[in-house]
VEXDREN-2710 file (C-alpha; in Angstrom, 1 decimal):
% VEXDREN-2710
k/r/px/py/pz
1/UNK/17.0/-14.4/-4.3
2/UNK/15.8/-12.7/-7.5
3/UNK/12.2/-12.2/-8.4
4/UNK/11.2/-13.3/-11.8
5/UNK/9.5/-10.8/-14.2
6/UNK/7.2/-12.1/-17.0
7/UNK/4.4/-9.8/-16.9
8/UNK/1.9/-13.2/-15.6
9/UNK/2.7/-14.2/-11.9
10/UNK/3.8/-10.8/-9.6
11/UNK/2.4/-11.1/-6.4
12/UNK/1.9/-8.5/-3.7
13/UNK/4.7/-10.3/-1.8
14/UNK/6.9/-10.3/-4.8
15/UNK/6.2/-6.6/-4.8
16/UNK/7.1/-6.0/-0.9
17/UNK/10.2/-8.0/-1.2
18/UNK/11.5/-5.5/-4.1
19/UNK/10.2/-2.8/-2.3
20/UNK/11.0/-3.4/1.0
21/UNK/13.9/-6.0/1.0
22/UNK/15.2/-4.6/-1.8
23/UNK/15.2/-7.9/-3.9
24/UNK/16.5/-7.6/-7.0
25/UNK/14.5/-8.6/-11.0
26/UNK/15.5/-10.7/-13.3
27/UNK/13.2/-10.7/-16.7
28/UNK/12.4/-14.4/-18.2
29/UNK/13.1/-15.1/-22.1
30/UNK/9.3/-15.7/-22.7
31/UNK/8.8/-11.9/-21.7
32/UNK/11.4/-10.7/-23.5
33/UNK/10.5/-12.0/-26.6
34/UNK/7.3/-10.4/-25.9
35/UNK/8.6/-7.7/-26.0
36/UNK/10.4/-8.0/-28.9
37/UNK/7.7/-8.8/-31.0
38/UNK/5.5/-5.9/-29.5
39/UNK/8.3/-3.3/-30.7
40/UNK/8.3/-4.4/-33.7
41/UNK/4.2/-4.4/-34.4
42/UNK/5.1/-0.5/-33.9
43/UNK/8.2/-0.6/-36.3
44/UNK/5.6/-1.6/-39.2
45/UNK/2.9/0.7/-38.3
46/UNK/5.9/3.8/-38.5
47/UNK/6.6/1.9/-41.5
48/UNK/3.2/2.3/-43.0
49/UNK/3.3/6.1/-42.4
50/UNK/-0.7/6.0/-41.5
51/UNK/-1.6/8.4/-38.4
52/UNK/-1.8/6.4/-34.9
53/UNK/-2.3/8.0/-31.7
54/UNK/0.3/7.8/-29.2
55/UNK/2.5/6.6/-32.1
56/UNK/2.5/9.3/-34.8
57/UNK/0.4/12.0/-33.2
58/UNK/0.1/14.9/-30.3
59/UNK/-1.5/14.3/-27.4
60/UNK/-5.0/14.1/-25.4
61/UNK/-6.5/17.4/-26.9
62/UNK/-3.5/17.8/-29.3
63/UNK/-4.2/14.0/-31.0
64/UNK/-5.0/15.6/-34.4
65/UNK/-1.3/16.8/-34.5
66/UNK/0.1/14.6/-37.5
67/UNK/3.8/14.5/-35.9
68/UNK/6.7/13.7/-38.9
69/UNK/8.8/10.9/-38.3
70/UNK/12.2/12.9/-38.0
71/UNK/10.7/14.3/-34.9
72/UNK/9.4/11.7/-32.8
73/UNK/12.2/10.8/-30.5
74/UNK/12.0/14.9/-29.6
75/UNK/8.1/14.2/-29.4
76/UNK/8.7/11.5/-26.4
77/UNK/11.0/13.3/-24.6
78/UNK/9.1/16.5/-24.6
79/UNK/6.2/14.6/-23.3
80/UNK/8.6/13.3/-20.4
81/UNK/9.7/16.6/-19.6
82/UNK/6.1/18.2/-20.3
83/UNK/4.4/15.9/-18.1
84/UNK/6.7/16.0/-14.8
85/UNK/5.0/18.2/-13.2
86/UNK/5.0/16.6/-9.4
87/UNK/4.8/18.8/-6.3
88/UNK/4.9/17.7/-2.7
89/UNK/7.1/15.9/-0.7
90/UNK/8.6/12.7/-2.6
91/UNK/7.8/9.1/-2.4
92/UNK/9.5/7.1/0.2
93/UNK/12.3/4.6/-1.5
94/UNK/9.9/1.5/-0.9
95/UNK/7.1/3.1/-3.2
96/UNK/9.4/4.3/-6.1
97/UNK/10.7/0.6/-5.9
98/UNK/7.2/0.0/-5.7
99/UNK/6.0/1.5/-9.0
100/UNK/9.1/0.5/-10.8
101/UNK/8.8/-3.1/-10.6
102/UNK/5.2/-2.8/-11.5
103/UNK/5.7/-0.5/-13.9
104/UNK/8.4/-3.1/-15.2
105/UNK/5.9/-5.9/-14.9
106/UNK/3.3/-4.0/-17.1
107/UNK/5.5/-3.3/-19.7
108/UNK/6.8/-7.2/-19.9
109/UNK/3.1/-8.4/-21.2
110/UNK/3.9/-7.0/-24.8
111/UNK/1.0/-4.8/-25.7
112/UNK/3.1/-1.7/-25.2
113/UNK/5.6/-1.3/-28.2
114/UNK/8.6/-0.3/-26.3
115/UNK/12.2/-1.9/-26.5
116/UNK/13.5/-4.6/-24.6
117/UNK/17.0/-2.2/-24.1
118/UNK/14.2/0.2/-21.8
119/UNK/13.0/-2.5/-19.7
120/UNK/16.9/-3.7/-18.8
121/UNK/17.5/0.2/-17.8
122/UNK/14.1/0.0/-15.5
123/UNK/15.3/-3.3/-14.1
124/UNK/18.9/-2.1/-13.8
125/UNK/17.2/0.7/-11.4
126/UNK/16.0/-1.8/-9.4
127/UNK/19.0/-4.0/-9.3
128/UNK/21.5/-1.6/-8.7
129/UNK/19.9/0.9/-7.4
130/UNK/19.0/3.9/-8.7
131/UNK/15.8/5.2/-7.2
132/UNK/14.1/8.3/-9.3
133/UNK/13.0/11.3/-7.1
134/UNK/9.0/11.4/-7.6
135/UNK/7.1/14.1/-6.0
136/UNK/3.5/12.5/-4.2
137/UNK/1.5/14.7/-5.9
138/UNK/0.1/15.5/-9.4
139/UNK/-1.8/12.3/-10.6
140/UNK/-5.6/12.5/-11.2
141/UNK/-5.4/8.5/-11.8
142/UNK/-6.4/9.0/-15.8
143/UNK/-4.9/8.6/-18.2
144/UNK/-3.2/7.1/-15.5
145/UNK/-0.5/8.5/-13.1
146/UNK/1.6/10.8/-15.9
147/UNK/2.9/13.0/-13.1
148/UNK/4.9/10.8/-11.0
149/UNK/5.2/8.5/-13.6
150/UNK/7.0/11.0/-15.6
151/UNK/9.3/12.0/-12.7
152/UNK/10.4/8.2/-12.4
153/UNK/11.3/8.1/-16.5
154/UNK/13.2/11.4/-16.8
155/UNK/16.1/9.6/-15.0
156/UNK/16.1/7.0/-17.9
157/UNK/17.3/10.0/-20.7
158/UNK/19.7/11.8/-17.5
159/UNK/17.4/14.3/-16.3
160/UNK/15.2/14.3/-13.7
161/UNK/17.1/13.5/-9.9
162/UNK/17.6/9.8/-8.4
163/UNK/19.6/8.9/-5.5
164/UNK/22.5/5.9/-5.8
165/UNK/23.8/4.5/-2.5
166/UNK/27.1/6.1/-1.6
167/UNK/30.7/4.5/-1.7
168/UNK/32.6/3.8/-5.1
169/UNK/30.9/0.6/-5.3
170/UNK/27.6/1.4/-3.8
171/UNK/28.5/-0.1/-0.5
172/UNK/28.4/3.2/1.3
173/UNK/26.1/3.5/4.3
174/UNK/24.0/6.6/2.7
175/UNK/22.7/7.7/-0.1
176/UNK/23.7/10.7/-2.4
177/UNK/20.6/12.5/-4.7
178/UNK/22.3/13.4/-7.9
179/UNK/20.9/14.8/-11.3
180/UNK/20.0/12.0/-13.9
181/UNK/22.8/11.8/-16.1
182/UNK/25.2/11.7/-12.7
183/UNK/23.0/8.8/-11.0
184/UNK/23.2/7.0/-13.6
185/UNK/27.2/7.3/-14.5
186/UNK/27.4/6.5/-10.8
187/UNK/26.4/2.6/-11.6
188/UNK/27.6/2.7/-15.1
189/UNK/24.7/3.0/-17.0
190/UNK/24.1/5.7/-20.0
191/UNK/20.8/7.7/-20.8
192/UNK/18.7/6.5/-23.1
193/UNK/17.0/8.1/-26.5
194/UNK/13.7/7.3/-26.4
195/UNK/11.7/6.0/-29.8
196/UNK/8.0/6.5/-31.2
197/UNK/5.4/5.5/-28.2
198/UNK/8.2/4.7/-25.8
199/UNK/7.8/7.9/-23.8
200/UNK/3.6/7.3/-23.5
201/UNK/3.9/3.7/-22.7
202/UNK/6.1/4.5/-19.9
203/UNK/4.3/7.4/-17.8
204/UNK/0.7/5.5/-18.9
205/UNK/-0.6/3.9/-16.1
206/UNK/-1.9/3.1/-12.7
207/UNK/1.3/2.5/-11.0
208/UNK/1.6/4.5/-8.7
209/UNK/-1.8/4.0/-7.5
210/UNK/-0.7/0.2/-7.9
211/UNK/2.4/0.1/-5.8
212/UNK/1.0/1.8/-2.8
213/UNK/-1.7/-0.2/-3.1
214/UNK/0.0/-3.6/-3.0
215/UNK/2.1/-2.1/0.2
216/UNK/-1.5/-0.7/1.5
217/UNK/-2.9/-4.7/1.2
218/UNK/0.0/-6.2/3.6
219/UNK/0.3/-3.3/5.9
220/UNK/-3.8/-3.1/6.4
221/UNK/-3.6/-7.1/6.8
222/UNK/-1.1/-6.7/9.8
223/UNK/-2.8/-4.0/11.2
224/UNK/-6.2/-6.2/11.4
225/UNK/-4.0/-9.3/12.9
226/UNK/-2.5/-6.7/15.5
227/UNK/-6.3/-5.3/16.2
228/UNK/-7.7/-8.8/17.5
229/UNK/-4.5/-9.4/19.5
230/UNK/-4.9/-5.5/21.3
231/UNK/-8.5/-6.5/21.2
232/UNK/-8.0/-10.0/22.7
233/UNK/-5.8/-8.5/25.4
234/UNK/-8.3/-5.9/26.3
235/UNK/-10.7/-8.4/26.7
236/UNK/-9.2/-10.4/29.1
237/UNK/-7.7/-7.6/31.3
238/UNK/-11.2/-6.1/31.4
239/UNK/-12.9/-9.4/32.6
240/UNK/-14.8/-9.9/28.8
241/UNK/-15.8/-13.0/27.5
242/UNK/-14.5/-15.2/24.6
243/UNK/-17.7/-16.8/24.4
244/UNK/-18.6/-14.1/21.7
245/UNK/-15.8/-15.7/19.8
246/UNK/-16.9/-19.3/20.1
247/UNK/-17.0/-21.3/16.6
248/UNK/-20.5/-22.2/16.4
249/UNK/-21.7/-18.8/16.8
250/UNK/-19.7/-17.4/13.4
251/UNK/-20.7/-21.0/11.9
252/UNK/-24.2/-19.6/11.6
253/UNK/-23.5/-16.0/9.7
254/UNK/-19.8/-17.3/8.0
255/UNK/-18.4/-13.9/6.4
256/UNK/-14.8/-14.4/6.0
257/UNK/-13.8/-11.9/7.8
258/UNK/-15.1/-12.5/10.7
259/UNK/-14.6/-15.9/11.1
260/UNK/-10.9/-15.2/11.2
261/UNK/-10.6/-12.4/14.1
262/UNK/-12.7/-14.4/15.8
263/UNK/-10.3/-17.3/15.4
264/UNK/-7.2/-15.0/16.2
265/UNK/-8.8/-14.1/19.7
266/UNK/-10.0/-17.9/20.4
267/UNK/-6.4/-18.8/19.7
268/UNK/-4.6/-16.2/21.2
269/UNK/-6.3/-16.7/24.1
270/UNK/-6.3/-20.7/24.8
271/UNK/-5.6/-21.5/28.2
272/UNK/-6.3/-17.8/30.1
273/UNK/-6.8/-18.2/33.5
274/UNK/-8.5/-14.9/33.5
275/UNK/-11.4/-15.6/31.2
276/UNK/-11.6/-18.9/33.5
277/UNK/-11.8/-16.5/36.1
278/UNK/-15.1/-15.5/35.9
279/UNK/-16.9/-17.8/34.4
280/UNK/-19.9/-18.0/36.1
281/UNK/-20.0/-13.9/37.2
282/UNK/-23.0/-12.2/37.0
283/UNK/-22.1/-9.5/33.8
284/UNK/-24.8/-11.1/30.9
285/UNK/-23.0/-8.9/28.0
286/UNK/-19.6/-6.9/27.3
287/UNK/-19.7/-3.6/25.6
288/UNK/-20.2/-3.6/22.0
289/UNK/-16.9/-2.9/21.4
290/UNK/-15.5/-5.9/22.8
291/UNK/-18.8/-8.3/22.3
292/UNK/-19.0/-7.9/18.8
293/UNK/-14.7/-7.6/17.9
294/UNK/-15.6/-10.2/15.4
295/UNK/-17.9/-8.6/13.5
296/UNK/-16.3/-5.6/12.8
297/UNK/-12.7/-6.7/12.9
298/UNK/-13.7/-9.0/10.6
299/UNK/-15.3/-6.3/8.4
300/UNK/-12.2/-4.8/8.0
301/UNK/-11.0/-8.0/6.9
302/UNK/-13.3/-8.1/4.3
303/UNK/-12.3/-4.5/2.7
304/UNK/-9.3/-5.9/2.7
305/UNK/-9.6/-8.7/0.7
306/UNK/-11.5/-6.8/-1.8
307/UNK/-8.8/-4.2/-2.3
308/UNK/-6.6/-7.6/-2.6
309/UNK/-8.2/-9.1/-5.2
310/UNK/-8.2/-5.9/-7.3
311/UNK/-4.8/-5.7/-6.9
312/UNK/-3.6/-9.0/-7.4
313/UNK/-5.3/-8.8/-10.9
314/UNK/-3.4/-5.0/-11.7
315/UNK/-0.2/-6.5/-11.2
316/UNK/-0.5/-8.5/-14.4
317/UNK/-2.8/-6.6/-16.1
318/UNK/-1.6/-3.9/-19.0
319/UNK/-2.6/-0.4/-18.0
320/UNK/-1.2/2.2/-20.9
321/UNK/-2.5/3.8/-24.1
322/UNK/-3.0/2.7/-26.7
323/UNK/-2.2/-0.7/-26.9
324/UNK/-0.6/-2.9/-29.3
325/UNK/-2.2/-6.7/-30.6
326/UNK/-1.3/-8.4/-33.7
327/UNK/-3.8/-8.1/-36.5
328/UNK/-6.1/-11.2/-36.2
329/UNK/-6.6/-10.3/-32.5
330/UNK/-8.7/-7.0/-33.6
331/UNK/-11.5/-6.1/-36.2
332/UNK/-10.9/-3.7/-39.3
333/UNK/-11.8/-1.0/-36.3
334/UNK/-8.6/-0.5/-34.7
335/UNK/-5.9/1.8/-36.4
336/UNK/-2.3/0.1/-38.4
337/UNK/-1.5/-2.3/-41.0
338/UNK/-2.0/-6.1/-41.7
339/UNK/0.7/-7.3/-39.1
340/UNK/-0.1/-4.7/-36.3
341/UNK/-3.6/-3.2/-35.0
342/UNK/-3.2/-0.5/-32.6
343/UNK/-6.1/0.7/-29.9
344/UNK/-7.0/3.0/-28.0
345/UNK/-8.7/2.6/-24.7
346/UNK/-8.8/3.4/-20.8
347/UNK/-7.2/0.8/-19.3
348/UNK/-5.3/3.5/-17.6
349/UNK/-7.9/4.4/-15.7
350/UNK/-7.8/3.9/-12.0
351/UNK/-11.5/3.6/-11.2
352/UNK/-11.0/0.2/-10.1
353/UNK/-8.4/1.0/-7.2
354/UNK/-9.7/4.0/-6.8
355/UNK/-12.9/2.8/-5.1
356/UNK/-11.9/0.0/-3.4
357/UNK/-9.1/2.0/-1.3
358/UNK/-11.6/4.6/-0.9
359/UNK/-13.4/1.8/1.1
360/UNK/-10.1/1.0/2.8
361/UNK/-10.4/4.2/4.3
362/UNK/-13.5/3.7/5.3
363/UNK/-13.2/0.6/7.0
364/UNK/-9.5/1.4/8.7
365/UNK/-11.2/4.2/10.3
366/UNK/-14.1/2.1/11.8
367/UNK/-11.4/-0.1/13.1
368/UNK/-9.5/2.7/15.0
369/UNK/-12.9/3.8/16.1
370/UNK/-13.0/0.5/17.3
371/UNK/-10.3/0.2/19.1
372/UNK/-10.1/4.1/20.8
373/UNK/-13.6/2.7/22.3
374/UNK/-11.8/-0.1/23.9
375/UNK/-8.6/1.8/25.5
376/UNK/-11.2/4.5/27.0
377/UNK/-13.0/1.2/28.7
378/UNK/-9.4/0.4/30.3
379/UNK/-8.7/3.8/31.5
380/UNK/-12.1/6.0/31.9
381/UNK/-12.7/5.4/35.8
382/UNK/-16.6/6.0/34.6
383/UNK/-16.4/2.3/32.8
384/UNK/-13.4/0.7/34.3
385/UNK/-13.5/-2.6/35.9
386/UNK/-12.7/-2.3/39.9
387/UNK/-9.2/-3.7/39.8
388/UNK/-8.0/-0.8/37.5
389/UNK/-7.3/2.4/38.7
390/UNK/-8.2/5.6/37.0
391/UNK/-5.9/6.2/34.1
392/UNK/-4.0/3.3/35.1
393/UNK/-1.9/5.9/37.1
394/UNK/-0.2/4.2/40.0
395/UNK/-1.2/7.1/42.7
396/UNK/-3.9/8.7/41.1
397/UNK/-4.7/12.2/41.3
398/UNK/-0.9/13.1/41.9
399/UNK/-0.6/11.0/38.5
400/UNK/-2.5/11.0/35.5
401/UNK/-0.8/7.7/33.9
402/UNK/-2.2/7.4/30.4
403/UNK/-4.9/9.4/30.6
404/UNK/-4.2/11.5/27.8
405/UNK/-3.2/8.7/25.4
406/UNK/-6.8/8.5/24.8
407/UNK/-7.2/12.3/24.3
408/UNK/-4.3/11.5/21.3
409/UNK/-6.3/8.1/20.0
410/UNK/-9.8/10.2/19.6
411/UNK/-8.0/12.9/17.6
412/UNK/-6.4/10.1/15.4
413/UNK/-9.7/8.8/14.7
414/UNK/-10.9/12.1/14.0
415/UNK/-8.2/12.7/11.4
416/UNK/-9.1/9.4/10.2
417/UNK/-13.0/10.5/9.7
418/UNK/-12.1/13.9/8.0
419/UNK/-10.3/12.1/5.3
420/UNK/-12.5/12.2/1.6
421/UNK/-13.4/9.9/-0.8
422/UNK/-11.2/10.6/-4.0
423/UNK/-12.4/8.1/-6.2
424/UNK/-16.1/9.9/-5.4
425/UNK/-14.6/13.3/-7.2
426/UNK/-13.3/14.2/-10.8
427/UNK/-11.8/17.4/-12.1
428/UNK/-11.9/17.5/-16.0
429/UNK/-8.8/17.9/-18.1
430/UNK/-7.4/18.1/-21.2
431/UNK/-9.6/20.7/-22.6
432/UNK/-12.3/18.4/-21.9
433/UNK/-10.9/15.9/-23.6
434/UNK/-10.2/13.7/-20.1
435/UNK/-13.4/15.2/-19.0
436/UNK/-13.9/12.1/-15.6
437/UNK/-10.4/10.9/-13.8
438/UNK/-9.9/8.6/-10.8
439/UNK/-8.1/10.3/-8.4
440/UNK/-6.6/7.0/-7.6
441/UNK/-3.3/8.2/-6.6
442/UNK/-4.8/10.5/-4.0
443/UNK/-7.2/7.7/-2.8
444/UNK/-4.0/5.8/-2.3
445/UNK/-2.2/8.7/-0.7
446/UNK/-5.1/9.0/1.9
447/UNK/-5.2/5.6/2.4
448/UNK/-1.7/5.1/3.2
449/UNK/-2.3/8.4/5.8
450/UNK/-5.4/6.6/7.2
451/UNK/-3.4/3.2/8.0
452/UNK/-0.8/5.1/9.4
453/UNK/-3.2/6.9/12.1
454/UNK/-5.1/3.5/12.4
455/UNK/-1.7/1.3/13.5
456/UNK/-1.2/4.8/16.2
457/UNK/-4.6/3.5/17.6
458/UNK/-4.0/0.0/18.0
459/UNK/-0.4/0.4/19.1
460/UNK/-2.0/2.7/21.8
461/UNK/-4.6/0.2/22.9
462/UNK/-1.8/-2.7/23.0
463/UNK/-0.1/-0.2/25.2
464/UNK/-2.9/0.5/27.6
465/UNK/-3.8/-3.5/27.5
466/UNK/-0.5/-4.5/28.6
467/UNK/-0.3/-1.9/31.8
468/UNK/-3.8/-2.9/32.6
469/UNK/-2.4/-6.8/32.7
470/UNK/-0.5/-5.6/35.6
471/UNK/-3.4/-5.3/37.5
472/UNK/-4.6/-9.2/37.5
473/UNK/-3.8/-11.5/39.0
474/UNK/-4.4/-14.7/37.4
475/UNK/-2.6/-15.4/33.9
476/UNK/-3.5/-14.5/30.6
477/UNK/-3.6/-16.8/27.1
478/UNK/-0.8/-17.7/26.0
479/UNK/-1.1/-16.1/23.1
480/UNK/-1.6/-13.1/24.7
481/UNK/1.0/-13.9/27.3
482/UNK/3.2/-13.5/24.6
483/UNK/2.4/-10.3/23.6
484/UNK/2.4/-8.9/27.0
485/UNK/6.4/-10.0/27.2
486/UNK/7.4/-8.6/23.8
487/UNK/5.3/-5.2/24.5
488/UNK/7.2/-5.1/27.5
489/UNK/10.7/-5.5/25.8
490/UNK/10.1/-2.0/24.9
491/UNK/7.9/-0.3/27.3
492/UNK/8.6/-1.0/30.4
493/UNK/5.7/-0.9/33.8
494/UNK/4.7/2.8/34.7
495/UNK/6.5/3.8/38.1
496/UNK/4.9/7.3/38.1
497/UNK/4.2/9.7/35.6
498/UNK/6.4/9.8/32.1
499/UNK/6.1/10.4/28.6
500/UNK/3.0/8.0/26.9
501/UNK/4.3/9.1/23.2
502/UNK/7.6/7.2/23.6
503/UNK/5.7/4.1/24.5
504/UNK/3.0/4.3/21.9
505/UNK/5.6/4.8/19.5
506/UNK/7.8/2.0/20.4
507/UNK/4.7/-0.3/20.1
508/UNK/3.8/0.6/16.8
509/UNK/7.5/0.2/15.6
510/UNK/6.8/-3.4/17.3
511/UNK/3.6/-4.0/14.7
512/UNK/5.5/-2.0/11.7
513/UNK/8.2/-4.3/11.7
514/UNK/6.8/-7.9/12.0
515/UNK/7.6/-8.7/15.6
516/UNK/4.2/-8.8/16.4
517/UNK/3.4/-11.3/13.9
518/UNK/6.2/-13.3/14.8
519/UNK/5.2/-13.2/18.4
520/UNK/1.7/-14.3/17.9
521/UNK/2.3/-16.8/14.8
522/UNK/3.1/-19.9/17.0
523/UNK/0.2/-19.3/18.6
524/UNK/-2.4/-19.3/15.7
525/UNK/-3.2/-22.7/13.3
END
């Protein structure tokens, strides 16, 4: 299957099947003609000889530079070459696939001025593939990401580094990193010479920020499905109620959010013979941290959608500097000629992801607070319920069974809580010029580093909940049931003291990878 590119319709899962799958692009004939039009708007206003920023001129403090035409294919490249400035370990494959079929889709609305022959060499990345190497660090998020941005267009004029799969034919098993010119022999492509605004349009803009954010909003929506199963689990096993789940309850104060988790534990948990169990016993409340799941599951839900929206309406939106319209769509204000009005603005500011993954992080963190509360009720002997032994350790004392698997959860969480708010901070640049930036790109970095230590926590809470299943008799949901089975498919029952890390680990690779959500989706309307 090939994903259609027409600068209007990507969608997050358009941009985890390129980035993940590895699904190739195709670019419709609307688009391209887009495109062509846009190029030419910048072929008159070269024509016309009149200075226009990012066309004619230096850049940020050096846009009173009058640049003569003979020189502006030298201009763009210098400004690749200039503005690659990276450090830090490199993007994974998944998020330079990520920011080039964004990038891509950007570029295919037609306000940029560049070339249609361009865009085929970006999709041709894609496609064949040829992944640019992109160092993680370096944007500020305005005027957009121009570091890694500029990393991932190098390869397009030979330099830079990308890695090509290995074989003659690219059906090797590997990978080989090459410099640009070589990766891009290696799948028959040539590099490009790049023309007026070509080199701006192409490292102007929140892509970066964007990709990791469109991987961030179906990795954080897994990990809040894989929370109210681990929570759901730990419920049962430690005698809780669904009752704090029923419908009518969540009828009466109907956030989103929290409607859902509290349908994912109802669901998950029809038919338990446990929660049956003890009906009628004589605990009036659970613990906050399993009586009110739905509540703050489901306001981690919530910061999730709102970093979905945002990002459902960057995927389509145009995010470089300056922008190119046709005349009649612009006053006498904006800068070119009577076919072509050029303006400049700050679309490529990442304010708008910025804050909204900066409240990612702030919710993801809750939720593995959340949930490192809940595995110390299953293992601290101080809260457990009678039929659990301390630590769940089969001879305790001798054994310390997963004792310390909490230890390793609270010091997630407290990683979690010493990560900062980026979008809250600016450094100015530019010589003043870019005197208030984003830091998008390191709000996304963070973010992706809070998820990470978030999943740990729930995989180590699923963990804990299916050793403490072993220790009741009656049978769970079937939902939940289900869990318990795939869990142990890769951990199996403790029979003394071994390794936790291997276990937690294996769990989280169960969550990562969708076999989770494929265990629990039968079980949910």
């Amino acid at each position: 299957m090939t994903v259609e590119l027409d600068g209007d319709s990507l969608t997050i899962d358009d941009v985890a099947a390129v980035a993940r799958d590895g699904q190739a692009v195709s670019i419709t004939p609307e688009a391209r003609e887009r495109v062509r039009a846009s190029r030419e708007r910048v072929e008159d206003v070269l024509e016309a000889g009149d200075p226009v920023y990012g066309v004619n001129t230096g850049f940020g403090e050096l846009v009173d530079e009058r640049i003569p035409r003979a020189a502006l294919s030298e201009l763009q490249t210098n400004l690749l070459r200039s503005h690659a400035a990276g450090s830090g370990r490199h993007l994974e494959r998944e998020a330079v696939r990520a920011m080039l079929v964004t990038r891509l889709n950007a570029l295919l609305k037609g306000y940029s001025g560049i070339r249609l022959e361009v865009l085929e060499t970006l999709a041709a990345f894609l496609n064949e593939p040829v992944h640019p190497v992109v160092p993680s660090r370096g944007s500020l998020g305005a005027s957009g990401d121009l570091a890694p941005l500029a990393h991932l267009a190098l390869v397009l004029i030979g330099e830079g580094e990308a890695t090509v799969p290995t074989g003659e034919n690219g059906d090797g098993d590997g990978v080989r990193r090459l410099p640009g010119d070589e990766a891009l022999a290696a799948v028959g492509l040539e590099p490009l010479e790049l023309r007026a605004k070509e080199g701006l349009a192409l490292i102007n803009g929140t892509q970066m920020t964007l990709g990791l954010a469109a991987l961030l909003v179906t990795d954080a929506e897994q990990c809040c499905r894989a929370a109210d199963v681990a929570g759901a689990l730990t419920t049962e096993v430690t005698m809780g109620t669904t009752a704090a789940c029923a419908e009518p309850l969540h009828d009466v104060r109907p956030h989103g959010g929290q409607a859902e988790s509290a349908r994912v534990v109802r669901q998950v948990t029809a038919g338990s013979a446990v929660v049956e169990s003890h009906r009628n016993c004589d605990r009036v409340q659970d613990a906050y941290s399993i009586r009110c799941l739905p509540q703050i599951h489901g306001a981690v839900r919530d910061a999730v959608a709102h970093l979905r929206e945002a990002v459902a309406v960057e995927l389509n939106s145009v995010t470089d500097n300056p922008l190119v319209f046709p005349r009649a769509a612009l006053d006498d204000r904006a800068s070119g000629t009577d076919r072509a009005a050029v303006v400049s603005g700050g679309n490529f500011h990442g304010a708008p992801l910025a804050h909204r993954l900066d409240y990612l992080i702030a919710a993801l963190t809750d939720l593995a607070a959340v949930a490192e509360r809940r595995i110390d009720r299953l293992l601290n002997p101080n809260l457990q319920e009678s039929h659990l032994p301390p630590f769940l350790a089969r001879e305790s004392g001798v054994e310390s069974g997963l004792m310390i698997v909490q230890y390793t959860a609270a010091s997630l969480v407290a990683e979690c809580r010493s990560v900062g708010r980026a979008g809250t901070d600016t450094v100015p640049v530019s010589g003043g010029q870019e005197d208030h930036v984003s830091m998008s790109a390191t709000a996304a970095v963070n973010a992706r580093r809070v998820l990470e230590r978030t999943r740990q926590v729930i995989a180590a809470e699923l963990r804990c909940g299916v050793e403490a299943a072993d220790y009741v008799d009656e049978t769970l949901g079937a939902g939940t049931d289900d869990v318990y089975e795939t869990v142990r498919t890769v951990v199996p029952p403790l029979s003394g003291d071994r390794r936790p890390d291997r276990d937690v680990t294996a769990v989280e690779a169960l969550i990562a990878d969708g076999l989770l959500d494929e265990t629990i989706e039968p079980h949910l309307e």
